[in-house]
VONU-964093 format. One record per residue (C-alpha): y, z, x. Coordinates in steps of 0.1 Angstrom, whole numbers, padded with zeros to 4 digits, always signed. Layout:
YZX...
This chain:
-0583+1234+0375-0583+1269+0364-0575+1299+0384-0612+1308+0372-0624+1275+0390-0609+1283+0425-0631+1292+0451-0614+1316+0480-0638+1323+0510-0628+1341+0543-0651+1333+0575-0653+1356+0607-0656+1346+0636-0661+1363+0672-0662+1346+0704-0684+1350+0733-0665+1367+0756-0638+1338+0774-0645+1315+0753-0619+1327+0725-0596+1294+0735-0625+1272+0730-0635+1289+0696-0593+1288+0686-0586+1251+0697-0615+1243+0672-0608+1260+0644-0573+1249+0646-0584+1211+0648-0610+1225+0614-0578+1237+0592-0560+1202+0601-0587+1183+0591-0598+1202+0561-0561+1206+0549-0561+1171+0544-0591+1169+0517-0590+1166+0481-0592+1203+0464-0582+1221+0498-0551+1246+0486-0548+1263+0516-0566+1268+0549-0548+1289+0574-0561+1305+0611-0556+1341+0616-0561+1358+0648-0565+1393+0653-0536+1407+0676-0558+1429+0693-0588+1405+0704-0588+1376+0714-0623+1366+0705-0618+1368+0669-0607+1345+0638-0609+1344+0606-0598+1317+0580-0585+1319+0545-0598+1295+0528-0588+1280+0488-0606+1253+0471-0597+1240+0438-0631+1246+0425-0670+1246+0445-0674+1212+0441-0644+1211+0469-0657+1238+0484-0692+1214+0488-0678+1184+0495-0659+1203+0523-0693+1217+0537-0706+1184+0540-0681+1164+0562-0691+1153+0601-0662+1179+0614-0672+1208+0597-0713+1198+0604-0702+1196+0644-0686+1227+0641-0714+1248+0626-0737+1228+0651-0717+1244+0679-0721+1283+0668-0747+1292+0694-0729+1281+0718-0693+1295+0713-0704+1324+0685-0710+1361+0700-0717+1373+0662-0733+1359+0636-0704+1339+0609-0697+1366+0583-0681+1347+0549-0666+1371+0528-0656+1357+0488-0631+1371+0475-0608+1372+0443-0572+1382+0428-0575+1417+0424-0558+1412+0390-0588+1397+0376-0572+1359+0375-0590+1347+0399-0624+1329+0403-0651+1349+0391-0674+1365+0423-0714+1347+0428-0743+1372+0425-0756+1377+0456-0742+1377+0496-0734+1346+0512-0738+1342+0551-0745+1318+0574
């Protein structure tokens, strides 16, 4: 693994309104799971201070092939299964890189779900 190879991705997500503890209580079962597989470097649950209906994760995977072995598990499938009903906005995914240039080169295009 190279620090070209690592994949850093950082979903958003926002609540329907009351249902932030629903939406939190699954995303932190998510990052338990997923910090568990084979290329996960780090997966960690931010909340924003100020609303309680949104969450993002940080998300580092040793290289895509993590990243899509990840994507295909039953926990994260049930999870993106249950968007309608706990999602007020549509999942952003931001990908990201060092800023010094050592990190994972960005893909052409937007990715969203």
């Amino acid at each position: 693994m190279t620090t070209r190879d690592v994949v850093v991705l950082m979903p958003e997500f926002v609540a329907r309104p009351g249902l932030g503890p629903q939406l939190r209580e699954r995303l932190q079962l998510l990052a338990r799971l997923s910090r568990d597989e084979d290329g996960c470097l780090e997966y960690t649950l931010l909340e924003d201070p100020t609303d309680p209906c949104r969450f993002s994760l940080y998300e580092r995977w040793a290289d895509a092939g993590a990243l899509a072995d990840h994507d295909t598990t039953s926990y994260v499938r049930e999870f993106v299964a249950s968007f309608d009903q706990l999602l007020d906005e549509p999942l952003r995914v931001r990908r990201l890189r060092r800023a010094d240039g050592r990190g994972a080169a960005p893909a052409p295009g937007c990715i969203s779900s």
